[in-house]
C-alpha positions as CSV (number, residue, x, y, z in Angstrom):
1,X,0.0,0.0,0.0
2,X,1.1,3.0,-0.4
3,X,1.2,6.5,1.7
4,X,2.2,9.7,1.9
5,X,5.1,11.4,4.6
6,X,3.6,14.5,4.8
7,X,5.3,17.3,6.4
8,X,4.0,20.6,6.8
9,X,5.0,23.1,4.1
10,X,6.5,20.9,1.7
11,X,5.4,18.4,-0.2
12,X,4.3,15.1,0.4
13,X,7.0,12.4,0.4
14,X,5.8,8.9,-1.3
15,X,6.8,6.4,1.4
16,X,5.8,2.4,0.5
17,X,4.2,0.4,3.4
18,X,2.5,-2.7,3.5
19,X,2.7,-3.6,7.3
20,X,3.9,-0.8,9.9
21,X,3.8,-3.4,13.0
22,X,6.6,-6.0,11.2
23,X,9.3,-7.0,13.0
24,X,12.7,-7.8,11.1
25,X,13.5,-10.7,13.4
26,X,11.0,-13.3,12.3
27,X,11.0,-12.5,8.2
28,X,14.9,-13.3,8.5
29,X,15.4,-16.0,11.1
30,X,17.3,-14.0,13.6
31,X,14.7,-15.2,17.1
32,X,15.2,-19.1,15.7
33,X,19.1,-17.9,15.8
34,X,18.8,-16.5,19.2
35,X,16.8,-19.4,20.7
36,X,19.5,-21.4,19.8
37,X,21.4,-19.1,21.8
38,X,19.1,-19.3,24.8
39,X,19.2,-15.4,25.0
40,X,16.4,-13.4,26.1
41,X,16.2,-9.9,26.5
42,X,17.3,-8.4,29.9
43,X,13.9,-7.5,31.9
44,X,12.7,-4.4,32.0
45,X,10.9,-3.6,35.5
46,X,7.7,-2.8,34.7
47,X,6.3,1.3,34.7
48,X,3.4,2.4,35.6
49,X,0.5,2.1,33.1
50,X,0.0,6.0,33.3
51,X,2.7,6.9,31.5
52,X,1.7,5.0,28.3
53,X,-1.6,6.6,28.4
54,X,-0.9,10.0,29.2
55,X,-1.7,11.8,25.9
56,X,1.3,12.6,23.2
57,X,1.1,16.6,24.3
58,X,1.0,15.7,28.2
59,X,4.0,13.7,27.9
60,X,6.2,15.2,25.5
61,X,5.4,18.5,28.0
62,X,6.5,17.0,30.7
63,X,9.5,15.2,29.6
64,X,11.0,19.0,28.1
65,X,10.0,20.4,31.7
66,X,11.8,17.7,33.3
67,X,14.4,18.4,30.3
68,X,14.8,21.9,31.1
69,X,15.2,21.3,35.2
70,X,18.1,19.0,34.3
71,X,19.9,21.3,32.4
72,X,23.6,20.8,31.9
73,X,23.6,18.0,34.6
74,X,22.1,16.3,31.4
75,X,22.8,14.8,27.7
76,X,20.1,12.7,26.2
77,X,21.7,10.7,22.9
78,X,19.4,9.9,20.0
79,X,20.7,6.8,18.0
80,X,19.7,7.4,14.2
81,X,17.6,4.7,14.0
82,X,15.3,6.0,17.2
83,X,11.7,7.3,16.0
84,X,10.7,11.0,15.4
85,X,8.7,11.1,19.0
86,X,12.0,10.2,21.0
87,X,15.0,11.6,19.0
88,X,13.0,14.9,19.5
89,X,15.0,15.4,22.7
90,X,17.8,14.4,21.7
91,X,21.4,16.8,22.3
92,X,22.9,14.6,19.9
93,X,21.8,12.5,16.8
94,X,24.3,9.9,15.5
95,X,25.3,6.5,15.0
96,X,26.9,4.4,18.9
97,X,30.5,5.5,18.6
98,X,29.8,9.9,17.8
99,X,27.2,9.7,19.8
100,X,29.3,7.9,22.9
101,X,32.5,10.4,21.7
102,X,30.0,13.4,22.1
103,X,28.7,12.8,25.3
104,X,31.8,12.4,26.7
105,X,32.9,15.5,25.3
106,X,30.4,17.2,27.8
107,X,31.8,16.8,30.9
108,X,29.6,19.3,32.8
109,X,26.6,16.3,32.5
110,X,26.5,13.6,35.4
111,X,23.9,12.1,33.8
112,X,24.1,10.8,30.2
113,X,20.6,9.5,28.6
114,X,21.3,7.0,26.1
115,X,17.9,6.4,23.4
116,X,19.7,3.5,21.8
117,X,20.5,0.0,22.4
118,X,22.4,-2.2,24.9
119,X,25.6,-2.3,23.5
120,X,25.5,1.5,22.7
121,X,25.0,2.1,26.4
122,X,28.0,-0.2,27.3
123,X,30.0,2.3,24.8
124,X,29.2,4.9,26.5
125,X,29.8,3.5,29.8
126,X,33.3,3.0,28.3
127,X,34.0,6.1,27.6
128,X,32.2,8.1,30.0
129,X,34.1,10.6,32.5
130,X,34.7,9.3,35.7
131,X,31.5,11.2,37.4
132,X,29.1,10.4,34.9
133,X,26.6,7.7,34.6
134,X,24.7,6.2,31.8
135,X,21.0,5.3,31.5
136,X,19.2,3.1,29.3
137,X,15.5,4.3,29.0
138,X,14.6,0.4,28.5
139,X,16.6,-2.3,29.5
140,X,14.8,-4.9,27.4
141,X,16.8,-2.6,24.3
142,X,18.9,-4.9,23.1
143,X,20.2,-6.0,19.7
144,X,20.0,-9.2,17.7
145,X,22.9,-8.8,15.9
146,X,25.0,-8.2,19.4
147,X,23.3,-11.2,20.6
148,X,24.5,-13.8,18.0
149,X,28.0,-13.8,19.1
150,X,28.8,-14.6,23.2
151,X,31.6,-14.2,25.0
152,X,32.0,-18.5,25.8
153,X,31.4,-19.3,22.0
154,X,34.3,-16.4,20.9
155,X,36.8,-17.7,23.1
156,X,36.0,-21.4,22.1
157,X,36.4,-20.5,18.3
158,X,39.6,-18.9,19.3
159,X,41.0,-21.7,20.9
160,X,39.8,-24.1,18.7
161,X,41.5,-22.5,16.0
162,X,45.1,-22.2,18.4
163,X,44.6,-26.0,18.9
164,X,44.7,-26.4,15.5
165,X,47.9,-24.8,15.1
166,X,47.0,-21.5,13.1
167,X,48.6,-18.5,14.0
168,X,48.7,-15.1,12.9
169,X,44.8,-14.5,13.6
170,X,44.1,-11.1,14.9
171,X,40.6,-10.7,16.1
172,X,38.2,-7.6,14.9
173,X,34.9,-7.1,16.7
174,X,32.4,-4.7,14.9
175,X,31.4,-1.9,17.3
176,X,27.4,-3.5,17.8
177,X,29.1,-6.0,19.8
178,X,29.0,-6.4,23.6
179,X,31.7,-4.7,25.8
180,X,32.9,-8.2,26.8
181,X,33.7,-9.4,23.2
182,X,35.1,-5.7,22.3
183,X,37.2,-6.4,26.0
184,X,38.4,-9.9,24.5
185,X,39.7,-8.2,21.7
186,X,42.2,-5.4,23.2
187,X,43.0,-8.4,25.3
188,X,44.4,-10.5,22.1
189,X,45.9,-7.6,19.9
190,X,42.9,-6.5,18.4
191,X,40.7,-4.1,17.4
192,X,37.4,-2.3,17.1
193,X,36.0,-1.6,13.6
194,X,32.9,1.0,12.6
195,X,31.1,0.7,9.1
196,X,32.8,3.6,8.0
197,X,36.2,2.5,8.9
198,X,36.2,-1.3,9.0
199,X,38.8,-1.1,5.4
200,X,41.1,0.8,8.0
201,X,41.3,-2.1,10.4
202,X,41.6,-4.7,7.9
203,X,44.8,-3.0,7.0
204,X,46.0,-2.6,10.3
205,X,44.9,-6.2,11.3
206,X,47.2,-7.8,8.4
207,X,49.9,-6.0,9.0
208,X,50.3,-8.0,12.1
209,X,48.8,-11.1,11.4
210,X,48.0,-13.5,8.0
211,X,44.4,-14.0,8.9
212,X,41.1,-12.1,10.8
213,X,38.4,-13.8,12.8
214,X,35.8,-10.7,12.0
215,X,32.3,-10.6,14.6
216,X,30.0,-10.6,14.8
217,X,28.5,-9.5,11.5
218,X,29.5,-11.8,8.8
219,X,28.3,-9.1,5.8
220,X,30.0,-6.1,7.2
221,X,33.4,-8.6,7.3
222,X,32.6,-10.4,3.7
223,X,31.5,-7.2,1.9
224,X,34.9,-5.8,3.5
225,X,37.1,-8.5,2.4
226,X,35.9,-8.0,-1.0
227,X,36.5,-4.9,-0.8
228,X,40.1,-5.6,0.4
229,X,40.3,-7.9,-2.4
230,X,40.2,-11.3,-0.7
231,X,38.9,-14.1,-2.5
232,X,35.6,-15.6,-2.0
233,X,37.5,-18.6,-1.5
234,X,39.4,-17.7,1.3
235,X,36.6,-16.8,3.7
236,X,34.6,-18.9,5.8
237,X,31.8,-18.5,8.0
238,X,32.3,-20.1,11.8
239,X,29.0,-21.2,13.0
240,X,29.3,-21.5,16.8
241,X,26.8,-24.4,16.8
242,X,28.9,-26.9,14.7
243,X,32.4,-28.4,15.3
244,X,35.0,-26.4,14.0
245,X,32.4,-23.7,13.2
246,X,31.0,-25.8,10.3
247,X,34.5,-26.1,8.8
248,X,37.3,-28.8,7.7
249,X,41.0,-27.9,9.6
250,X,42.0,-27.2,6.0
251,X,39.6,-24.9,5.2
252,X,40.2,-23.4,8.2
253,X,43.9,-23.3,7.7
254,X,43.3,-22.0,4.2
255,X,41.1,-18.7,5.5
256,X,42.4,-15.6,5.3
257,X,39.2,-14.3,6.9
258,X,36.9,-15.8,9.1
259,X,33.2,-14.1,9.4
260,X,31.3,-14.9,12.5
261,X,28.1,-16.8,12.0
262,X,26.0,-13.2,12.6
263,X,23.6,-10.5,10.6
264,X,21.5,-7.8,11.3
265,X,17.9,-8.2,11.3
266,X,17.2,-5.0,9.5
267,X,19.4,-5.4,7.0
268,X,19.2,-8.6,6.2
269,X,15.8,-8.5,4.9
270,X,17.0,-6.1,1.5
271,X,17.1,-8.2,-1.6
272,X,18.6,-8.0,-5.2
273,X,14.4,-8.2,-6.3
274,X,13.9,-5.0,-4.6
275,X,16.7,-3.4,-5.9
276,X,15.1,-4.4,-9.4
277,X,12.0,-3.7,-8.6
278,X,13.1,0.0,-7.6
279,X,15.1,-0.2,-11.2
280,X,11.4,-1.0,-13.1
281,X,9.9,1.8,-10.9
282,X,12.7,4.3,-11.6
283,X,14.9,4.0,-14.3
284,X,16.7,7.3,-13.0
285,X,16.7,6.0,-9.4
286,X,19.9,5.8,-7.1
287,X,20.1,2.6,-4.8
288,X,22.1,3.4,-1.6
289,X,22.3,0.5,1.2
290,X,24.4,-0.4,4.3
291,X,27.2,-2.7,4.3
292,X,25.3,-5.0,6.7
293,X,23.7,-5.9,3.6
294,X,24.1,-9.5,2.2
295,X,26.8,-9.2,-0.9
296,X,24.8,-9.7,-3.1
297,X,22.7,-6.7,-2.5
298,X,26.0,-4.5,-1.9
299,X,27.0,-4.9,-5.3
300,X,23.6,-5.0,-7.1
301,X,23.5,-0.9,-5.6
302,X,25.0,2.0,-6.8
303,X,27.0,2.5,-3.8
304,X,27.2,1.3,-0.2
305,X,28.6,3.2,2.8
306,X,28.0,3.7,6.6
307,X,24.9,5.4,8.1
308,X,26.8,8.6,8.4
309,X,27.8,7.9,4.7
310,X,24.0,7.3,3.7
311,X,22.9,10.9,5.0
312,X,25.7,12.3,3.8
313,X,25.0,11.2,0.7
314,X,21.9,12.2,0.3
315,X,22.5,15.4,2.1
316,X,24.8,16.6,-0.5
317,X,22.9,15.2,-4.0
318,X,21.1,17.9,-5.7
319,X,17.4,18.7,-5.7
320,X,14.9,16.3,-8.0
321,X,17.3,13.1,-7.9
322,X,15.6,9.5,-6.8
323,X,16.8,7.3,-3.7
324,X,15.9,4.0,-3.1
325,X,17.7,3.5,0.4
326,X,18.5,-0.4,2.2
327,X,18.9,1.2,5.8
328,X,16.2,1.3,8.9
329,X,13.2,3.1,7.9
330,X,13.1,5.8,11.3
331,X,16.0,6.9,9.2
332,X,14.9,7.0,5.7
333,X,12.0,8.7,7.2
334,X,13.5,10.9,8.2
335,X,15.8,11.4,5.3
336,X,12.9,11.9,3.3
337,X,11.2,14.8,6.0
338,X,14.5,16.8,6.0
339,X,15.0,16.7,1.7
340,X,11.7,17.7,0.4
341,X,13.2,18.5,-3.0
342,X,14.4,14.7,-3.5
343,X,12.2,11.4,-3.6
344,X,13.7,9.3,-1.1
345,X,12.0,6.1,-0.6
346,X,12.7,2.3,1.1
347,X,13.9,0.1,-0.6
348,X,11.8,-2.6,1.6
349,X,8.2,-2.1,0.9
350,X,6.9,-3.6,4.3
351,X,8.2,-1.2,6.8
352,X,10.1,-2.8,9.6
353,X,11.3,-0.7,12.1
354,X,14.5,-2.1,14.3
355,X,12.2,-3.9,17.1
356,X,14.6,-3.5,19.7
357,X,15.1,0.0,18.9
358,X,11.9,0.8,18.9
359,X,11.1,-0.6,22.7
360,X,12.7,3.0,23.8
361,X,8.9,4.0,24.2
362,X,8.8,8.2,24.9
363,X,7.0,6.7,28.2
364,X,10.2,5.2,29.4
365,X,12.3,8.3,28.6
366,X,9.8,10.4,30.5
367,X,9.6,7.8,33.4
368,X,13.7,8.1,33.5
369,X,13.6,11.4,33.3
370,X,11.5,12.0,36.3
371,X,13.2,9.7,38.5
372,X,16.3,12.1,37.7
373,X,14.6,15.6,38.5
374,X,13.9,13.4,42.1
375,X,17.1,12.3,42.1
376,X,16.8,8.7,41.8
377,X,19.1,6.8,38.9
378,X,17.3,3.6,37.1
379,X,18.5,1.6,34.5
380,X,22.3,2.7,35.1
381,X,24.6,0.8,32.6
382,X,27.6,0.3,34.2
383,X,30.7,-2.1,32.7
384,X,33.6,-3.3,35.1
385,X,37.3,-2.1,35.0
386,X,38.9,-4.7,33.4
387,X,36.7,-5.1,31.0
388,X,36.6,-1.5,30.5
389,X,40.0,-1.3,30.4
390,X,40.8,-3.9,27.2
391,X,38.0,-2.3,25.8
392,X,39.6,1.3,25.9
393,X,42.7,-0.7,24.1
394,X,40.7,-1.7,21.3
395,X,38.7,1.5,20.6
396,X,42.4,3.3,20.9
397,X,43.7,0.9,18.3
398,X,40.5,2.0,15.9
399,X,40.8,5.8,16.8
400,X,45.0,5.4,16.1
401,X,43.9,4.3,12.0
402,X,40.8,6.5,12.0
């Protein structure tokens, strides 16, 4: 079906949608994934009803009043992917690692307000200033791409692999990773890669070992090593449910990169048939997607980049040009609210919103935000010292190539 994104003054903005209430985990096998796991979502303690019904006016008013009483003691952090109704307050709009560099940067705030995820939240922890604390609005937030790769099932791929007498592996955790997985890799001389810089890392990871075990998105790493120019044939996926990860000892010995068994929900649900079907629609349309993207879909676009890289993009392209876009759809959205004189569409035509995401209800910010103005901290997200402190070494490592 499709709608309209109408935003006052300009004109409407086309915006497909079939089904508004989908959620990207079941279309692409990510809770079957997770099962497997045995992870469930950390529990949120429950808030009180009122502040779900409280009408939109009531409780955006209050949450700015509550806002304004916290002044500089507070930053609230918008994650790009957050909707419109939340991101409103936010100081800062960004992807985890600006948004956890910017909050930092304000060291006059105790209190920093993170609209995000888990592992965003642990990012922040990370780098926080020593009097600051972090909150998660919900602590049910988490991510399914995170998820997919524990701490036990890391360190028993990496000593599988030692057993088997291959050397040279230096480890590269994606930054939507837990702080424990990004602690176990400052701990064994690696490194912390963003979307926009993972190229960097690869780089800098082979010029001190022969191979990379990449987590815990296997797209991100494969559409990287491509890019790198390893061959096809010299990657492997590790599937933490199967001996050896699914793999022979000489396939294993023969990898020059090893992807982690992982994917975004989101993004895995973009196909080559919808970058076609876009083509039919629009002969004159550009097709701009994530690198979380399968490979296939990657190099069926026009171009690929990082979020930042995406707006950017789109930012700077001039006036009456078509985008098809394989990112979350808060953002294209929003994309398509802030460019009125381009068409700006999803490529997905049911509209699935990052679930997890998305459980940052404005009720929850509120019902943070008043606890604060009484003086009361809930949901604090706090990481230990030692693992803070390998995690430090591996952000460092990134920051030193970025």
């Amino acid at each position: 079906m499709a709608v309209s994104l109408v935003v006052p003054g300009v004109r409407s903005v086309p915006v497909v949608e079939e089904q508004a209430s989908c959620v990207p985990e079941e279309g692409t096998g990510a809770y079957d994934l997770l099962r497997r796991y045995g992870v469930t979502p950390q529990r949120q303690p429950e808030i009180p009803r009122e502040y779900f019904k409280m009408p939109q006016d009531e409780r955006e008013a209050r949450t700015w009043e509550y806002r304004r009483q916290l002044g500089d003691r507070l930053v609230i952090l918008g994650h790009h992917y957050q909707r419109e109704e939340v991101v409103q307050f936010a100081d800062f709009r960004g992807d985890s690692y600006k948004l956890s560099q910017q909050a930092a940067s304000r060291s006059e705030a105790d209190f920093i307000l993170f609209c995000g995820v888990h592992f965003m939240a642990e990012s922040a922890d990370i780098l926080r200033k020593p009097h600051q604390q972090v909150i998660l609005p919900n602590l049910s937030a988490g991510c399914s791409m995170a998820d997919m790769a524990k701490i036990g099932d890391v360190v028993d791929a990496w000593e599988s692999l030692h057993d088997l007498g291959i050397d040279g592996i230096v480890p590269i955790t994606y930054m939507n990773s837990a702080a424990s997985l990004k602690s176990f890799t400052g701990e064994n001389g690696g490194i912390v890669c963003t979307s926009s810089n993972a190229a960097k890392t690869f780089d800098w990871a082979f010029e001190r070992g022969e191979r990379i075990l990449f987590f815990p998105d296997e797209h991100l790493g494969r559409n990287t090593g491509v890019k790198k120019g390893i061959p096809l044939d010299k990657m492997v996926v590790w599937d933490p449910f199967k001996p050896l990860g699914g793999n022979t000892p000489e396939q294993l010995q023969n990898a020059t990169l090893i992807l982690w068994k992982g994917f975004c929900s989101v993004h895995a649900r973009f196909s080559v048939e919808q970058i076609e079907q876009a083509r039919r629609d629009d002969p004159n349309v550009n097709v701009i997607v994530h690198p979380e993207c399968r490979l296939e879909v990657v190099q069926a676009a026009d171009m690929d980049g990082s979020t930042e890289f995406i707006i950017d993009t789109i930012r700077n392209a001039p006036d009456g040009t078509n985008w098809a876009v394989g990112t979350e759809i808060n953002l294209v959205k929003r994309l398509a609210m802030e460019q009125p004189g381009k068409t700006i569409t999803c490529l997905d035509p049911v509209i699935c919103p990052c679930s997890t995401m998305y459980r940052v209800h404005p009720a929850y910010v509120l019902w943070a935000l008043e606890h604060l103005a009484k003086g009361e901290v809930v949901n604090r997200i706090s990481v230990d010292e030692e693992t803070k402190r390998w995690s430090l070494v591996a952000l460092e490592r990134m920051l030193s190539v970025a």
